[in-house]
LOVO-579708 format. One record per residue: chain; residue in one letter; residue number from 1; z, x, y of N, C-alpha, C in turn. Coordinates in nm, 2 decimals, padded with zeros to 4 digits. Layout:
REM residues N
{pt 'A' 'a' NUM {Z X Y} {Z X Y} {Z X Y}}
...
***
This chain:
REM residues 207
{pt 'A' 'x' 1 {01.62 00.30 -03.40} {01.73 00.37 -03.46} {01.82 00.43 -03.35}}
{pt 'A' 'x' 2 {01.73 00.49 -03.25} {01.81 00.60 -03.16} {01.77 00.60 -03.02}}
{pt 'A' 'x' 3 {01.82 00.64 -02.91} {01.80 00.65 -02.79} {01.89 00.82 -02.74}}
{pt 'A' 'x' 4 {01.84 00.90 -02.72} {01.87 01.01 -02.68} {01.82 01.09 -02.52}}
{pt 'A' 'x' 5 {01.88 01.19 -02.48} {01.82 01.26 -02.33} {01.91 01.38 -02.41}}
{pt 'A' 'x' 6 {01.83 01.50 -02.32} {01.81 01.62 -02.33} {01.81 01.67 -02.16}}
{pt 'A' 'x' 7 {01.90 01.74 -02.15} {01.93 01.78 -01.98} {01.98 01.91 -01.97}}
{pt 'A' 'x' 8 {01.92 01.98 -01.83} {01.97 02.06 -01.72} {02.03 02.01 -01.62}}
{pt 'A' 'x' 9 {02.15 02.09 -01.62} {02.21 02.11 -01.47} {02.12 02.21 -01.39}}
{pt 'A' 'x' 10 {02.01 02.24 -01.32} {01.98 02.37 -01.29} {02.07 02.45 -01.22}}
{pt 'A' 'x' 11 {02.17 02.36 -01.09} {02.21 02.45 -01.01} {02.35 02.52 -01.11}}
{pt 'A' 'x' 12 {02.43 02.46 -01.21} {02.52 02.54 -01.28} {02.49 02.56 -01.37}}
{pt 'A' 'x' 13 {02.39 02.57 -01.43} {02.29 02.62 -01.57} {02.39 02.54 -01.69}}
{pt 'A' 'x' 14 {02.47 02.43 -01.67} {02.52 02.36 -01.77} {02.39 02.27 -01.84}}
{pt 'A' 'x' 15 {02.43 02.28 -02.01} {02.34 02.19 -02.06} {02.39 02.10 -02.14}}
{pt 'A' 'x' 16 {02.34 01.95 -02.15} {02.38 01.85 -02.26} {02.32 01.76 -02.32}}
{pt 'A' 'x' 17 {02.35 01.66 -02.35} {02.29 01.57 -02.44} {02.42 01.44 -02.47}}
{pt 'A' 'x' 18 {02.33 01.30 -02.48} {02.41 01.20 -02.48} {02.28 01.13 -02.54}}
{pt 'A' 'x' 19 {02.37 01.04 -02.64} {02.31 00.97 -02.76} {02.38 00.85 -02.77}}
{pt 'A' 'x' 20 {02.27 00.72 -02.84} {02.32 00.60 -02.87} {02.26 00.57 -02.99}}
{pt 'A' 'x' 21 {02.28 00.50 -03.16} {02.25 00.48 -03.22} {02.26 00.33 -03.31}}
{pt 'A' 'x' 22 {02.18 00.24 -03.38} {02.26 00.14 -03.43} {02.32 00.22 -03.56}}
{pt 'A' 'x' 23 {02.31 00.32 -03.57} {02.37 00.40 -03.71} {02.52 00.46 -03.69}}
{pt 'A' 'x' 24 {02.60 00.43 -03.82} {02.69 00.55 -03.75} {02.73 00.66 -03.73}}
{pt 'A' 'x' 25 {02.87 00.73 -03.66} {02.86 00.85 -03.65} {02.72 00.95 -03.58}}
{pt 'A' 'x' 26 {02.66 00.91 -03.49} {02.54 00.97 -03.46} {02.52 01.09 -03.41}}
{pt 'A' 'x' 27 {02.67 01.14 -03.33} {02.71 01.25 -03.27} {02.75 01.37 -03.38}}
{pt 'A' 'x' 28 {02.71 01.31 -03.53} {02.72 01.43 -03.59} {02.61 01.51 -03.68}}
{pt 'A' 'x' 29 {02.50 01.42 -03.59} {02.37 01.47 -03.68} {02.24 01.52 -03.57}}
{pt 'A' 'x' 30 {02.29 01.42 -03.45} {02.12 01.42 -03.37} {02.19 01.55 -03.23}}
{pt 'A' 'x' 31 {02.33 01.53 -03.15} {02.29 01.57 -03.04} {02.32 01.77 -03.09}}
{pt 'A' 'x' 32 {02.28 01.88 -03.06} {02.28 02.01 -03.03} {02.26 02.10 -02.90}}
{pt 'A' 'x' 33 {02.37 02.17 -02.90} {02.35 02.27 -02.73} {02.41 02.40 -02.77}}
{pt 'A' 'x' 34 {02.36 02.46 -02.70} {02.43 02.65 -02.68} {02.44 02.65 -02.54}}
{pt 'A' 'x' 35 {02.56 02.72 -02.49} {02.51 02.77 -02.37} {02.47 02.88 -02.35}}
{pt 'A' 'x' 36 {02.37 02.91 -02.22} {02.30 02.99 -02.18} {02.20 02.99 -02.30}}
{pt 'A' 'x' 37 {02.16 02.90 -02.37} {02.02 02.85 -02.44} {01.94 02.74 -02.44}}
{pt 'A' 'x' 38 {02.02 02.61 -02.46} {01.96 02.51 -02.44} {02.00 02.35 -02.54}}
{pt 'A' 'x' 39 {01.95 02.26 -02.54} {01.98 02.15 -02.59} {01.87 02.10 -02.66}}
{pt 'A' 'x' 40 {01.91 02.05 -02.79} {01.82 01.99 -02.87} {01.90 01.84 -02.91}}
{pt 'A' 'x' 41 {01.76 01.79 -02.94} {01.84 01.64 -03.03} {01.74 01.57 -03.11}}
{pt 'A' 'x' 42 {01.74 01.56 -03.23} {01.66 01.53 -03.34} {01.74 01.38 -03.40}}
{pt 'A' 'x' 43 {01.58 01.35 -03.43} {01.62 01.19 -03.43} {01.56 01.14 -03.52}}
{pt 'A' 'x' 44 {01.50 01.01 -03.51} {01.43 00.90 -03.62} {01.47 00.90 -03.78}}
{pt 'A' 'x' 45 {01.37 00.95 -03.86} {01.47 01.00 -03.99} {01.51 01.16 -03.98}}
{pt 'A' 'x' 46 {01.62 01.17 -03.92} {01.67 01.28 -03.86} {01.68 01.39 -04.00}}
{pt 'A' 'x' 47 {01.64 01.47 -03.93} {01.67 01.65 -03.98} {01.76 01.70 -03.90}}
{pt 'A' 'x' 48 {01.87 01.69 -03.91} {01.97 01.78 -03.86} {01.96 01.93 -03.84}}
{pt 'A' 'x' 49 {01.90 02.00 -03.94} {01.88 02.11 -03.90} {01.79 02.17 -03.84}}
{pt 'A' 'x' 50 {01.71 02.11 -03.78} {01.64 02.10 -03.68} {01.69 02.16 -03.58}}
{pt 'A' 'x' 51 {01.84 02.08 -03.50} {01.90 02.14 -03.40} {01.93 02.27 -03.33}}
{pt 'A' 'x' 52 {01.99 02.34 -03.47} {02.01 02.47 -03.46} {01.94 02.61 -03.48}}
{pt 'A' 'x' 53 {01.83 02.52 -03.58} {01.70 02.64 -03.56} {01.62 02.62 -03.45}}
{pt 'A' 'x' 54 {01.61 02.57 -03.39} {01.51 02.56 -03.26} {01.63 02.60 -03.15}}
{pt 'A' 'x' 55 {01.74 02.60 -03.16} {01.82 02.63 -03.06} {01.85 02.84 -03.09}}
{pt 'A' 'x' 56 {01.79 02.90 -03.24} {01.79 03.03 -03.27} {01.65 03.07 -03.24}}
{pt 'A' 'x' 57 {01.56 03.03 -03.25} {01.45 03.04 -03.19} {01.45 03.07 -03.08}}
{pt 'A' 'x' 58 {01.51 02.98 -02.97} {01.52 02.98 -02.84} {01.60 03.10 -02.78}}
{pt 'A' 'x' 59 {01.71 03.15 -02.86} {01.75 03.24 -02.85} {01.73 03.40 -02.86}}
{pt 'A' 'x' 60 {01.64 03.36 -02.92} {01.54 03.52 -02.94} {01.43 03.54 -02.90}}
{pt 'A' 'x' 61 {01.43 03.41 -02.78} {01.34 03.43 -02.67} {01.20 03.36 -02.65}}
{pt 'A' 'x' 62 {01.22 03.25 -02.76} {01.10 03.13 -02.77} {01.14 03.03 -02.67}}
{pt 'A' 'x' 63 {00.99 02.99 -02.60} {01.02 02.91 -02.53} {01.05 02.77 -02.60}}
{pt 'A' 'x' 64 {01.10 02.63 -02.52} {01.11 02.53 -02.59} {01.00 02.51 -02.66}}
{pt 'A' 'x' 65 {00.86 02.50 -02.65} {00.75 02.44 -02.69} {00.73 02.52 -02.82}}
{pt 'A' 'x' 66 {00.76 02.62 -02.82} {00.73 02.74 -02.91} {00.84 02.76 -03.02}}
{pt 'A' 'x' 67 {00.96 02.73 -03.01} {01.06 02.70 -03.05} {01.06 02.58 -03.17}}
{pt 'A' 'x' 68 {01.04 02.48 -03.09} {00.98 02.36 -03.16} {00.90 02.32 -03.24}}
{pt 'A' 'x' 69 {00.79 02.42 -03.22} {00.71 02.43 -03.32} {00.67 02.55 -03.43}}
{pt 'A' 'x' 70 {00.75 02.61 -03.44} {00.79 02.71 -03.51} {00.92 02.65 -03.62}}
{pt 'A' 'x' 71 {01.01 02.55 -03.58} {01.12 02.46 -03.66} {01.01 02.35 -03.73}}
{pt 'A' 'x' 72 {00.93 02.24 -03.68} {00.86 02.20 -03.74} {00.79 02.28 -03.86}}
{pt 'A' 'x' 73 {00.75 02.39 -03.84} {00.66 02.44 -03.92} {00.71 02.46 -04.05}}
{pt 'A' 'x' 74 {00.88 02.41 -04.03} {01.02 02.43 -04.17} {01.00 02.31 -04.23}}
{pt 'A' 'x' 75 {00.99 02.21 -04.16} {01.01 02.09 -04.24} {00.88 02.01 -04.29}}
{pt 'A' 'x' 76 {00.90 01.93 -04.41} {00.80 01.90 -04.49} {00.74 01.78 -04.47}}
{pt 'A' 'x' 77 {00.84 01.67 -04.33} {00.80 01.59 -04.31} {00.82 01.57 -04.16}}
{pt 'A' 'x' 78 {00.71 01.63 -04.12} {00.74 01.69 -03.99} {00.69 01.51 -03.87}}
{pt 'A' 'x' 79 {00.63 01.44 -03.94} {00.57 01.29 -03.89} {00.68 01.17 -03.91}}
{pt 'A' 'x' 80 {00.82 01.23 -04.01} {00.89 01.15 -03.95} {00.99 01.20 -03.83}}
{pt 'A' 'x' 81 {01.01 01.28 -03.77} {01.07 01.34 -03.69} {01.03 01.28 -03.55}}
{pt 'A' 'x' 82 {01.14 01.27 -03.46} {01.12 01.31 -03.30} {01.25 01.36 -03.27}}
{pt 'A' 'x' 83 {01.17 01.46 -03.21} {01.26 01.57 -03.12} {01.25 01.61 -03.00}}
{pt 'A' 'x' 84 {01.36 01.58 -02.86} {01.33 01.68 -02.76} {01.41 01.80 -02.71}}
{pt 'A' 'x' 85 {01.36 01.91 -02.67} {01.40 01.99 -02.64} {01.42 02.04 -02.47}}
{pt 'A' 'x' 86 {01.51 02.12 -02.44} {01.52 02.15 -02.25} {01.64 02.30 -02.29}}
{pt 'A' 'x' 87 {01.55 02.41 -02.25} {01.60 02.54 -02.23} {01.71 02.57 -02.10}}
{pt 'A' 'x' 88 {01.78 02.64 -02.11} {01.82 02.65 -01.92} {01.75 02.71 -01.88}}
{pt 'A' 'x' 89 {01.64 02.76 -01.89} {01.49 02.80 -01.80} {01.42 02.68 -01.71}}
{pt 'A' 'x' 90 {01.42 02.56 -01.81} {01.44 02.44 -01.75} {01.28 02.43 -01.84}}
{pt 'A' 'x' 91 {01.24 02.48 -01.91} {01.11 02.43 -01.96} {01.13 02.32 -02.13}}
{pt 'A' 'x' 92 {01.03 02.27 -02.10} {01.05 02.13 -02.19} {00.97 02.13 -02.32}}
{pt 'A' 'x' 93 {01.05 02.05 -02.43} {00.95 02.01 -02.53} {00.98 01.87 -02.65}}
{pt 'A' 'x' 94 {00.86 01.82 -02.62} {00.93 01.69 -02.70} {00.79 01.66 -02.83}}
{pt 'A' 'x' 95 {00.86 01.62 -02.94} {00.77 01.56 -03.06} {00.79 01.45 -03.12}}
{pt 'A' 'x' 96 {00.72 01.38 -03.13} {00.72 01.21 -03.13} {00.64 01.19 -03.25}}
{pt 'A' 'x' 97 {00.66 01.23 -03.43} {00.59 01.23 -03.54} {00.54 01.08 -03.54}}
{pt 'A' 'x' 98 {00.41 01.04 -03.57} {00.31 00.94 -03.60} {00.40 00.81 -03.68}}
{pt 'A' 'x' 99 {00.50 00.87 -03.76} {00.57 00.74 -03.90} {00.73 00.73 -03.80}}
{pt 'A' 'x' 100 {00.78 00.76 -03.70} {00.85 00.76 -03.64} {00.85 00.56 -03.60}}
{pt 'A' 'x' 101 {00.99 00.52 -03.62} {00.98 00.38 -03.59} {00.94 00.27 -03.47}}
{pt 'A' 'x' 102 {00.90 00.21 -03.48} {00.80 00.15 -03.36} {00.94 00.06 -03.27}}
{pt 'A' 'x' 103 {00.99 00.01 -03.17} {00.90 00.03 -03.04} {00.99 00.20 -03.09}}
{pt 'A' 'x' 104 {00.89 00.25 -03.01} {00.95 00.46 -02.96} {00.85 00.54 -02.87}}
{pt 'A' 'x' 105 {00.92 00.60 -02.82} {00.87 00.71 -02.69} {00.92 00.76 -02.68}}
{pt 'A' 'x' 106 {00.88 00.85 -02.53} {00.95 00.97 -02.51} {00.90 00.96 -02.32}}
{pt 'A' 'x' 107 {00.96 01.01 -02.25} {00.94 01.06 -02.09} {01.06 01.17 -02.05}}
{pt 'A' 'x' 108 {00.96 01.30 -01.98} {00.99 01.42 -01.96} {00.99 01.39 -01.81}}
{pt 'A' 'x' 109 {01.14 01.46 -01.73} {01.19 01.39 -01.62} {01.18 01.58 -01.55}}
{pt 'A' 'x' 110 {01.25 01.61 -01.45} {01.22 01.72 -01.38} {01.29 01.81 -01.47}}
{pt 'A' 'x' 111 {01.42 01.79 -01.51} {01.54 01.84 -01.56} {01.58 01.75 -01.69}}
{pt 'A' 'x' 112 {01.52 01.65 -01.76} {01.55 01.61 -01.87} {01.41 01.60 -01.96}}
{pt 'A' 'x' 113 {01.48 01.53 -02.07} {01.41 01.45 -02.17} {01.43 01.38 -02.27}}
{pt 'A' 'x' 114 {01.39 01.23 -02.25} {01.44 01.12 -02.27} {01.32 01.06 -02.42}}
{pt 'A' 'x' 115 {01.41 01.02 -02.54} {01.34 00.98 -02.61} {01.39 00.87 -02.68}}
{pt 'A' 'x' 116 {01.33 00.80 -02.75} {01.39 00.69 -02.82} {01.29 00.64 -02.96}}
{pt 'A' 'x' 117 {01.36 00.57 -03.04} {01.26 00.53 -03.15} {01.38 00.35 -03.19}}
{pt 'A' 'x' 118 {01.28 00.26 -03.31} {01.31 00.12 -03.32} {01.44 00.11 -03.21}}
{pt 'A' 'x' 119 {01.37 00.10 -03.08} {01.48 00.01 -02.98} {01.38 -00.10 -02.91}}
{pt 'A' 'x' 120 {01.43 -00.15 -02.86} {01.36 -00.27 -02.82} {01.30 -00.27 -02.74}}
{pt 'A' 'x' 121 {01.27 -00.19 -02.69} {01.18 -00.19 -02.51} {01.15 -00.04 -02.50}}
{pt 'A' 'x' 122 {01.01 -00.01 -02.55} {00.96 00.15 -02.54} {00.99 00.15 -02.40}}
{pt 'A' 'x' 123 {00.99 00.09 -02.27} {01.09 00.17 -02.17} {01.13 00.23 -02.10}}
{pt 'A' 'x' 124 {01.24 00.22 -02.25} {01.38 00.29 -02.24} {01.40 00.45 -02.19}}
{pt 'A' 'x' 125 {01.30 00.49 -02.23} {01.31 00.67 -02.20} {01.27 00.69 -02.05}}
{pt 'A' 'x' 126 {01.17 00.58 -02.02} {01.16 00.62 -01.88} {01.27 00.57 -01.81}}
{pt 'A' 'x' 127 {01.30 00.47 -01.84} {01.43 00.42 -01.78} {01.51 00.53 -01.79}}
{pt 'A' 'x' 128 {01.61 00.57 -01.90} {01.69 00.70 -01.86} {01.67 00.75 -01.79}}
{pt 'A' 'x' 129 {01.55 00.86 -01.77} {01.50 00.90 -01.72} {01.51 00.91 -01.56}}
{pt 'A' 'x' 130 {01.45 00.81 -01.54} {01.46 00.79 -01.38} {01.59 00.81 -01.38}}
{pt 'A' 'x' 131 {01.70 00.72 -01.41} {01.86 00.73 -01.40} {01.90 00.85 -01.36}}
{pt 'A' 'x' 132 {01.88 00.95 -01.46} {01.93 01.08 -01.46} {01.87 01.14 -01.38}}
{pt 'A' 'x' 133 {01.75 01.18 -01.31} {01.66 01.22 -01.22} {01.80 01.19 -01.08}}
{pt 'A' 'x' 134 {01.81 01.04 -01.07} {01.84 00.97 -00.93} {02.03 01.03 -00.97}}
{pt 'A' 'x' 135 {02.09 01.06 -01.06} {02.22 01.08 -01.01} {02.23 01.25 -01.06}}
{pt 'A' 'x' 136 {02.15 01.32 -01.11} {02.15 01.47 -01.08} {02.17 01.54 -00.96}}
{pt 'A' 'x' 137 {02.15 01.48 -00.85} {02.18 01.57 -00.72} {02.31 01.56 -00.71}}
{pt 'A' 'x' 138 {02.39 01.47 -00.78} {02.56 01.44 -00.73} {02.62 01.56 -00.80}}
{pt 'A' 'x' 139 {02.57 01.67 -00.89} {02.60 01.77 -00.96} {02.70 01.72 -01.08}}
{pt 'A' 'x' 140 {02.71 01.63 -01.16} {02.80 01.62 -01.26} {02.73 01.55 -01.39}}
{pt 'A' 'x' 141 {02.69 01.62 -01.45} {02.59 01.59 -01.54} {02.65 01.56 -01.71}}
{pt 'A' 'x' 142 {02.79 01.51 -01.69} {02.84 01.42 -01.79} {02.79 01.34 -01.76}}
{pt 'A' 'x' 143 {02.85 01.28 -01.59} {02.82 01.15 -01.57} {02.70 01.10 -01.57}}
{pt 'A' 'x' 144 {02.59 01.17 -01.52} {02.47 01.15 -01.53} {02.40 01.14 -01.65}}
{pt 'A' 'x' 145 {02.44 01.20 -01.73} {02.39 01.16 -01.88} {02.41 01.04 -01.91}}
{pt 'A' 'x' 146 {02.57 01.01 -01.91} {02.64 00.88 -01.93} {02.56 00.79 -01.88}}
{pt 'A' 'x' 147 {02.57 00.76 -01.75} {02.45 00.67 -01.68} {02.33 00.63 -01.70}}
{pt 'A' 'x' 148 {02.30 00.74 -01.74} {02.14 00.73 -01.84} {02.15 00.66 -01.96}}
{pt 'A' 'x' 149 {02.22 00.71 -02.07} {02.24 00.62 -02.16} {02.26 00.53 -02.15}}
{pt 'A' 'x' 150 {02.37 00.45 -02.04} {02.42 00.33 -02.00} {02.28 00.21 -01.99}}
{pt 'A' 'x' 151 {02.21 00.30 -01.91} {02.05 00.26 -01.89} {01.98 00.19 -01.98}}
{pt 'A' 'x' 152 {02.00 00.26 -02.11} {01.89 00.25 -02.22} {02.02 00.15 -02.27}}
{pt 'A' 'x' 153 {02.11 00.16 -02.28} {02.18 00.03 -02.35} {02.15 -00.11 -02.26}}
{pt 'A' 'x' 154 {02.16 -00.14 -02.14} {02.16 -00.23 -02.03} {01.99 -00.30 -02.08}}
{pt 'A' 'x' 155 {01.86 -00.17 -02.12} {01.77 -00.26 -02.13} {01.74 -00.33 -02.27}}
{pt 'A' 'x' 156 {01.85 -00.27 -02.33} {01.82 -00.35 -02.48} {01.86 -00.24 -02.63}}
{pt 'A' 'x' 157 {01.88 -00.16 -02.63} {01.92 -00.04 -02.69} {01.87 -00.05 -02.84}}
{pt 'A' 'x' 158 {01.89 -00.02 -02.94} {01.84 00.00 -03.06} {01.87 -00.12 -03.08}}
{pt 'A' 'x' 159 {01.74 -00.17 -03.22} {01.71 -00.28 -03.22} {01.80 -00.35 -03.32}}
{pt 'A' 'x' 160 {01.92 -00.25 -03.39} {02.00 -00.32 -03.45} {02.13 -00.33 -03.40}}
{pt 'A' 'x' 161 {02.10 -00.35 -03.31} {02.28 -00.33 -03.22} {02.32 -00.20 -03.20}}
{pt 'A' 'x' 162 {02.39 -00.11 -03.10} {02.44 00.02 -03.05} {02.54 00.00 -03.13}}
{pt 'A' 'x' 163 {02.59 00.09 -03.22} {02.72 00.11 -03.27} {02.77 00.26 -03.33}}
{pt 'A' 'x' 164 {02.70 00.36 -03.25} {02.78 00.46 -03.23} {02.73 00.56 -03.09}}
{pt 'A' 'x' 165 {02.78 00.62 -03.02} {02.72 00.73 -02.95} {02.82 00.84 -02.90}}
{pt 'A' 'x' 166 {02.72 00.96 -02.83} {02.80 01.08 -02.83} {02.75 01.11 -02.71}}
{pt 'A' 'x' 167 {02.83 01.24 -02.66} {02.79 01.32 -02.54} {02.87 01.48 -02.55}}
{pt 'A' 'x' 168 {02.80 01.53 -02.54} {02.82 01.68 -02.55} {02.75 01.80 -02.40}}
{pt 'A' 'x' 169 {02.85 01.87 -02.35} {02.83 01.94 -02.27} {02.83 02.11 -02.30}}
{pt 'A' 'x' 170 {02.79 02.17 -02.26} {02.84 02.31 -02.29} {02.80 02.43 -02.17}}
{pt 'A' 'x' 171 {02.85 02.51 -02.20} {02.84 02.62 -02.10} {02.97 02.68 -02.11}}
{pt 'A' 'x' 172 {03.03 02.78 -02.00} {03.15 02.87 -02.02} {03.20 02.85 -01.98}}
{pt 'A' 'x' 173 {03.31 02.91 -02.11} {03.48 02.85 -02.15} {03.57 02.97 -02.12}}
{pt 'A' 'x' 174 {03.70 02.97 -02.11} {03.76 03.06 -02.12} {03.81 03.08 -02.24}}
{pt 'A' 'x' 175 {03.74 03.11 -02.39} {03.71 03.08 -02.50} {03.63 03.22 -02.58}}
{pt 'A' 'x' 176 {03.53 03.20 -02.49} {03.47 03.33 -02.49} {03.32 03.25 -02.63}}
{pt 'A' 'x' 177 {03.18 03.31 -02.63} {03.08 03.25 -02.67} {03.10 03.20 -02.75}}
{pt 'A' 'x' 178 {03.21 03.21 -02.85} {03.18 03.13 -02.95} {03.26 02.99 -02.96}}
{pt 'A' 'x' 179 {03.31 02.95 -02.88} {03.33 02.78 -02.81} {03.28 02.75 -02.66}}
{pt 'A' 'x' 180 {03.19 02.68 -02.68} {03.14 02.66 -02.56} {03.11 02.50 -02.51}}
{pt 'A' 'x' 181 {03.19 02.45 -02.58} {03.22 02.33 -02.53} {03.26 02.25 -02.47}}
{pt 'A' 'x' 182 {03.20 02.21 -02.30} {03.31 02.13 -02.23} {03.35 02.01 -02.23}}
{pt 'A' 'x' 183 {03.29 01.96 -02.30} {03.29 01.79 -02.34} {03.24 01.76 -02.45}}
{pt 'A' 'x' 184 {03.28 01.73 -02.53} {03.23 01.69 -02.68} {03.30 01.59 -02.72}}
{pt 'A' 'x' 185 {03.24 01.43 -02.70} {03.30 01.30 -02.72} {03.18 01.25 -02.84}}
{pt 'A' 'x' 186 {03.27 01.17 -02.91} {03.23 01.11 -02.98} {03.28 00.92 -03.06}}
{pt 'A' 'x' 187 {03.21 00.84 -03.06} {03.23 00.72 -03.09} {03.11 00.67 -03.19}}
{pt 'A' 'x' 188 {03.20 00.69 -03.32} {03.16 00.70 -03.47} {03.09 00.54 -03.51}}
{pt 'A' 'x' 189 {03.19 00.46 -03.47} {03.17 00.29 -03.49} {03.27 00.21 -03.41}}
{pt 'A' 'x' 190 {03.16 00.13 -03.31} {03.21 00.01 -03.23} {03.15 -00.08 -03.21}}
{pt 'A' 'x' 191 {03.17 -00.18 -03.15} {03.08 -00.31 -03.12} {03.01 -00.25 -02.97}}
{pt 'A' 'x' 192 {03.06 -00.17 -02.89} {03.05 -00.13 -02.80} {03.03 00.01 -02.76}}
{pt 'A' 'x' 193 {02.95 00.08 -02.86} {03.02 00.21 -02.83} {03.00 00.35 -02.68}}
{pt 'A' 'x' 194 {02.88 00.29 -02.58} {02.85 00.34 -02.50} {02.94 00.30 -02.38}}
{pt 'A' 'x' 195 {03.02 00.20 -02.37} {03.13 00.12 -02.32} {03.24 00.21 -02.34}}
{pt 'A' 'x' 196 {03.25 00.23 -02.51} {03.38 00.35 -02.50} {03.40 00.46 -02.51}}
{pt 'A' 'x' 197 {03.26 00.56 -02.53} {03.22 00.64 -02.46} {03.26 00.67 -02.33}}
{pt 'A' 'x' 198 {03.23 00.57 -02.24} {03.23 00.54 -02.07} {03.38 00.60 -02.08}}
{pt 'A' 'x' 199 {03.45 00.53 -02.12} {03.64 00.52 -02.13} {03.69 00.65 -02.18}}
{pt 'A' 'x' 200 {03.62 00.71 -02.28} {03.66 00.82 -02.34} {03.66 00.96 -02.15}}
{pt 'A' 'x' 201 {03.52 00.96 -02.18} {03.47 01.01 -02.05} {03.56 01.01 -01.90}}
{pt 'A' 'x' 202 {03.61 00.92 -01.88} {03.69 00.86 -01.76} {03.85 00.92 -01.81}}
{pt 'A' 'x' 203 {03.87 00.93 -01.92} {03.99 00.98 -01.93} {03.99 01.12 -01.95}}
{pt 'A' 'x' 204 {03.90 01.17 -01.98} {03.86 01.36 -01.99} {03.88 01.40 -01.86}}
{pt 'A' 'x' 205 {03.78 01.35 -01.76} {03.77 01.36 -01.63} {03.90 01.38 -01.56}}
{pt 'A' 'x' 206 {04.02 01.29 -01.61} {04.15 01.28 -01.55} {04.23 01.39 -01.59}}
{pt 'A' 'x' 207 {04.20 01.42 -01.75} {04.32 01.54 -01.77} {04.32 01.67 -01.72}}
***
């Protein structure tokens, strides 16, 4: 269904999330960030609300793991879910429910966490993974998300064809907390959508 990563910038405490789905619109259910809290992204037969309670949890001083499992403890079908989570503390948490669609995984990188479910090549998360690990020191962690995802499309991406993804950044705006947005792209339905994603991204970069 989905391929996702959950990331730290450590050295600018920026945090985000980049997503690919054969579903559409996917950037309006699975990716979630606060800044100066952390990134969530819920997936398989997704609970959306998932995102924001474990991101209020976190905020009142749960760690990811604890966070996570305190949101689970909301939902009634907690075995179709996978979720990972990454605080700007930089501590991690990921849940990978048993009825979750086959091939699926998960790999937890220094500063990310990379998960996926029905894509073609369990993988894939380590693949992101690595990706994002090896272009994290360049400090720009759009791109490096991007790249990552690029990864998981390159080895075979969801098993029904990629046709939507997102990427979302956050941290401080001159906005003040309650927009904390620095990148928030989205590609609803394409034949290509991590491709125009890429294009979206490249032209943000410019303005």
């Amino acid at each position: 269904m989905t391929y996702s990563i959950v990331a730290l910038d450590s050295e600018s405490g920026l945090v985000g999330v980049a997503v690919a789905s054969g579903s559409i619109a996917v950037g309006s259910r699975v990716p979630w960030a606060k800044n100066a809290v952390g990134a969530v992204a819920t997936q398989a037969y997704t609970n959306p609300a998932l995102g924001p309670l474990i991101l209020s949890y976190m905020e009142e001083g749960f760690t990811s793991e604890e966070a996570l499992t305190k949101a689970l403890g909301t939902d009634d079908s907690p075995n179709m879910r996978q979720v990972a989570v990454i605080s700007v503390k930089g501590d991690k948490a990921v849940h990978n429910g048993n009825n979750v669609p086959k091939e699926c995984g998960y790999c937890m990188g220094e500063h990310c966490v990379c998960i996926a479910n029905l894509v073609k090549s369990s993988d894939i998360p380590k693949l992101m993974c690595h990706k994002f690990e090896e272009l994290m020191g360049e400090g720009n962690l759009a791109r490096a998300l991007l790249e990552a995802l690029k990864e998981g499309h390159e080895a075979g991406g969801d098993k029904r064809g990629d046709r939507s993804a997102a990427l979302l950044v956050v941290g401080p705006t001159p906005y003040g907390e309650l927009y904390d947005r620095l990148i928030d792209l989205r590609v609803d339905y394409s034949p290509d959508p991590v491709g125009s994603l890429e294009k979206l991204l490249r032209l943000t970069m410019k303005a």
